[in-house]
N, C-alpha and C positions, 0 to 999 in steps of 0.2 A: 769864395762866393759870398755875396753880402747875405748876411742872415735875414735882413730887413726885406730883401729884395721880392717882388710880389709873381707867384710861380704861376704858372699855367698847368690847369688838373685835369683832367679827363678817369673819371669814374666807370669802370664798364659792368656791367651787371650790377645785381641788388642780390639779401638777404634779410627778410624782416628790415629793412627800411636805413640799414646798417650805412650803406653809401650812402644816402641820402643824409640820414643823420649826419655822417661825419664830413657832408659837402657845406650844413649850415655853420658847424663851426671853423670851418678850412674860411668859408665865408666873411664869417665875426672875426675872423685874423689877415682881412684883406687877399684873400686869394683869388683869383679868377676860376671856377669848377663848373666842368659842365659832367650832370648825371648820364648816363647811357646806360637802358636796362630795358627789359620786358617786361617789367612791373610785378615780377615772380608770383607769377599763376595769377592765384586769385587774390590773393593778399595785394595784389594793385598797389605796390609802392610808389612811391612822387619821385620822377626823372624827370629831365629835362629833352632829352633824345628818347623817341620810346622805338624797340628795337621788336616790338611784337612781330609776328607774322599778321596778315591780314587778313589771309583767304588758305583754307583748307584743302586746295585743289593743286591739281600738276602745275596748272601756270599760273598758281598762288605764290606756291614756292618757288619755282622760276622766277617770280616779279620781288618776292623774298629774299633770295640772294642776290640777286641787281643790284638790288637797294641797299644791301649789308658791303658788297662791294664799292658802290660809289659813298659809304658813306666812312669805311675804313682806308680808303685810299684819298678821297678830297676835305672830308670834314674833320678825322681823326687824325691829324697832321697838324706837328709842331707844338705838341703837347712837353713841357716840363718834364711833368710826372704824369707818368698814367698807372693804375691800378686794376688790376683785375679782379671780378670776387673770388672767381674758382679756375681750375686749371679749364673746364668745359661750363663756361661762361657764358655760353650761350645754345639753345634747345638745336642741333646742331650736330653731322655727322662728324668725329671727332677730326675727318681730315682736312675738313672745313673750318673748325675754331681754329687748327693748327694754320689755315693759311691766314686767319685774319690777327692771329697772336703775332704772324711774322712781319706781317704788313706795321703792326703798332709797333713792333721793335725795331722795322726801317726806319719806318718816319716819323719818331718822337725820341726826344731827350734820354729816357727812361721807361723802364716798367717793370712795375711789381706786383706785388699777391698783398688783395688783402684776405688773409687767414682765415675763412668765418664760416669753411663749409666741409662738409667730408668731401675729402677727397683719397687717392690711393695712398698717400705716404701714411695719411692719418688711420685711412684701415691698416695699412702694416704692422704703424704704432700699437694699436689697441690689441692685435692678433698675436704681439709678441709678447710671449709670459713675462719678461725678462725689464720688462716697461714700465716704467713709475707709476703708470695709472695701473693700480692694482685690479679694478674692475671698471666696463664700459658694455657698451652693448653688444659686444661680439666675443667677451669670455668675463670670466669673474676667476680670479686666479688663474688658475692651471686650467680649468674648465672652459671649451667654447660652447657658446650659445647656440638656438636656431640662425640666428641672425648675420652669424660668420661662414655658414653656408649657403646661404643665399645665393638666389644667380643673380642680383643686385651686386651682392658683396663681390663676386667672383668677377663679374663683369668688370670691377673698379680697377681690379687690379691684375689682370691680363688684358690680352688681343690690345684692339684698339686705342681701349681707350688709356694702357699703360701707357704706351708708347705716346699719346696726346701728354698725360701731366710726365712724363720723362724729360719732353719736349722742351715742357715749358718752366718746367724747374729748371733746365738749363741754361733756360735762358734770359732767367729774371736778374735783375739789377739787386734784387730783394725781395723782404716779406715780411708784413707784418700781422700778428696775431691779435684777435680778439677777445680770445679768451684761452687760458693758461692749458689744456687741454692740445688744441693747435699747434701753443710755443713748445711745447713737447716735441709733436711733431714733425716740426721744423726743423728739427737740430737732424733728423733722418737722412737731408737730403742737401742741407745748407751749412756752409762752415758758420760760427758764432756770430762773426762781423755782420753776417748777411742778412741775420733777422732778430726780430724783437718782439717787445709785447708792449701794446696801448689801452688794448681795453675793449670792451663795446661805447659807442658813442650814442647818447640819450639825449634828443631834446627835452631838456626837464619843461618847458611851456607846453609841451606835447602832452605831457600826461599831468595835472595839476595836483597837490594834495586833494586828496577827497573829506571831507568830513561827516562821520556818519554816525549811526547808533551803536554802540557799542553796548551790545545784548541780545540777550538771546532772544529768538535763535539767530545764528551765526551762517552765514552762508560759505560754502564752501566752492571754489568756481573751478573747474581745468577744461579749458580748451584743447583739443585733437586735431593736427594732421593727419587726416587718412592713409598720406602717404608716408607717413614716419610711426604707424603703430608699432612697428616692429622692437623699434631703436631708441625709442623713448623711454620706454618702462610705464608705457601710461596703465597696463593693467595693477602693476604693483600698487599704484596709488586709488587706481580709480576702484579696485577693489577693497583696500583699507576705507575711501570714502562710503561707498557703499553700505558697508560692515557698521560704520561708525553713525550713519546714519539711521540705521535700521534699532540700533544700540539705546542712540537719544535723539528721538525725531522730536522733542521739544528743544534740542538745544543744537541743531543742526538742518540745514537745508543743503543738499548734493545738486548742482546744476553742471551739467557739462553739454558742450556745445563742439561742433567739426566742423570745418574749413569754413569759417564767418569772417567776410571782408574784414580787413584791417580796421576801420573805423569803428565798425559795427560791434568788435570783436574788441576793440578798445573801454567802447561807452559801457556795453556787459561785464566785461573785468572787473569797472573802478564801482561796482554795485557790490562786491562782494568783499568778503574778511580774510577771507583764506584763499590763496591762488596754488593748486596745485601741478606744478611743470615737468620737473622731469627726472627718475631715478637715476638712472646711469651716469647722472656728468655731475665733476666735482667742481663745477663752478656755475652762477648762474647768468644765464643767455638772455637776452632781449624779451624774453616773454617776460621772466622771473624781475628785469630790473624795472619795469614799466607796470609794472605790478606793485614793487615795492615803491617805486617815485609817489605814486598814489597812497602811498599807506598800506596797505595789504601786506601781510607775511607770507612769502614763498616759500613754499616746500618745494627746493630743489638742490641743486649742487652745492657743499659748503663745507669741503674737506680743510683740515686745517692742511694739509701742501696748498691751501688757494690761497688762505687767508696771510701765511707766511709770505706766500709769490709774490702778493700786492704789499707786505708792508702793513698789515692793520691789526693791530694788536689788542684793540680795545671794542671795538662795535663789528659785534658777527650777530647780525640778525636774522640770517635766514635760517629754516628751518629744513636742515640735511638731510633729506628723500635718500634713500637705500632699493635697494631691488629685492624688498622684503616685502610683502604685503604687511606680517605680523609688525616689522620696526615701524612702517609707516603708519598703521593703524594705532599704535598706542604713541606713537609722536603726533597724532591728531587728536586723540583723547585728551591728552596733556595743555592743547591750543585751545581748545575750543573748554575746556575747562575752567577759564581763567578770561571773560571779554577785555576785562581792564588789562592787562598785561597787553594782551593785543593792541591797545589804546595807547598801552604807552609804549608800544613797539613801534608803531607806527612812523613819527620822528623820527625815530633810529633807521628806519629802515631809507624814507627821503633824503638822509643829511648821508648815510651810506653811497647812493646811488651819486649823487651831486659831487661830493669828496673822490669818488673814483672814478666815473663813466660822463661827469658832464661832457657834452661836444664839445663845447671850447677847448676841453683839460686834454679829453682824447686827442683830437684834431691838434693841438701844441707835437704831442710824444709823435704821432705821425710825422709831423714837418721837422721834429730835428732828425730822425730816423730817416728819411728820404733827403736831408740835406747835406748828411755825413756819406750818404752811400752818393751823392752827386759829384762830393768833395774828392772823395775818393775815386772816382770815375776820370774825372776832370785831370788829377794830378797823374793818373795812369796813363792818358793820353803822351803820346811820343812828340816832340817839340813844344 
């Protein structure tokens, strides 16, 4: 297959803006992409297909799947590549993603998984003591959490909706991971050939250096999904913040804020010095890198297994969140103790995010990733 050769993409669902991000740089490398998503909740990410329901009634949803039909059967045809975000990609009874998963897999070249969301392999991952990831939201060691009993949890990975990602791991061409957490994951269900790691993809023009005061007091910012208190660890921090504020209210200000549109939720971030995301994961997610593109130091994921995965031996700037209140509270004392350090962490933290998550750099490791399993596909064919 010529490498040069310019593919046809169909994107299906969104995560914090993830597809979309990595349609601009599939874009900047000549590709043909069209986004298809529901703009994920509230967060309203930018598609080009918007796959929302319209009307909350019996013959809303009747006119709702019509429409999902004639658009997975006439519009969704003759795709290259096509990617999915999550095995249940769309708000949707599970035997219904399963008929329009099988519909993509008649009538296009390909399709894969892009990696970026829990799904059941990745709860099995974190549920199994025996796991790289020593701690996550559903056990810490040997120990499980509330959060692994859950009838969320339970529900992921029984009835229905196993049988949905069973389905569709079987039937992916491939997969590729966002973040090193996932690539774990993956190896559960996928032999080594089949999937990989890219990264998260950042419009760095998206989020611009910010240039600010560097002095006290120091603001401290974490944003909340409501629907993810659970599985974040946001008390671990937002408890440390609290504490550390109460501590030194002249060298600190606590703001935090729940489900604030994307933009909204953008302009509030790049105000602050310190962005606090998330304990439980060893690497940092979309919130944490759009935080650091601006200057801001994030307290979140930042085990050295992440920093080794990628290769970066020299610049670890973020600040390694624990599911400790007591670690994270005196890892906040330490930040906020020092504005210049901050200042001049700032740099490190933009030229971080650029060096591994630009869209362009991401969007590249995608297309050779998706051209080797195409290569592969092609020379499997009989005659």
């Amino acid at each position: 297959m010529n490498q040069d050769a310019r593919l046809k993409i169909l994107l299906v669902g969104d995560a914090s803006n993830c597809h979309h991000s990595l349609a601009v740089g599939l874009r900047r490398l000549g590709h043909d992409v069209t986004v298809a998503s529901d703009g994920n909740s509230y967060m309203q990410t930018v598609r080009d297909v918007d796959l929302n329901r319209r009307w909350f009634t019996k013959v809303g949803g009747m006119l709702h799947w019509l429409r999902l039909q004639w658009l997975f059967r006439r519009r969704f045809c003759g795709y290259d590549v096509v990617s999915i975000i999550k095995p249940d990609f769309l708000w949707l009874r599970p035997q219904r993603i399963q008929r329009l998963f099988d519909l993509l897999k008649r009538n296009n070249r390909s399709v894969f998984l892009t990696a970026s969301n829990t799904d059941g392999p990745f709860i099995e991952e974190c549920l199994d003591p025996n796991s790289a990831l020593r701690y996550n939201e559903y056990r810490i060691g040997d120990k499980l959490l509330p959060f692994a009993q859950s009838a969320e949890t339970k529900a992921f990975i029984t009835g229905e909706k196993r049988k949905l990602w069973e389905h569709v791991y079987a039937g992916l061409d491939g997969a590729v991971a966002v973040l090193y957490e996932y690539y774990v994951a993956l190896g559960r269900m996928l032999p080594k050939e089949k999937y990989a790691y890219a990264g998260i993809p950042i419009v760095m023009e998206d989020y611009p250096f910010v240039e600010k005061k560097w002095q006290w007091p120091l603001t401290v910012f974490m944003g909340r999904k409501k629907v993810k208190t659970d599985c974040k660890g946001y008390e671990f921090m937002a408890e440390a913040a609290r504490r550390v504020a109460e501590q030194y209210p002249d060298k600190v200000v606590y703001q935090e804020v729940s489900d604030v549109p994307l933009n909204e939720y953008t302009r509030m971030q790049a105000q602050a010095h310190i962005m606090l995301d998330q304990a439980y994961s060893y690497t940092p997610a979309t919130n944490a890198l759009a935080a650091m593109a601006m200057g801001l130091t994030a307290v979140s994921g930042a085990e050295p297994d992440y920093y080794d995965f990628i290769g970066e031996r020299d610049n670890h700037p973020i600040a390694n969140a624990l599911p400790s209140v007591e670690a994270n509270e005196a890892l906040l004392i330490r930040l906020i103790s020092d504005p210049m350090a901050l200042q001049e962490a700032a740099e490190a933290n933009r030229r971080f995010v650029e060096e591994h998550h630009d869209c362009e750099k991401v969007a590249a490791k995608f297309l050779e990733f998706w051209r080797s399993r195409l290569q592969t596909k092609a020379a499997a064919k009989p005659g």
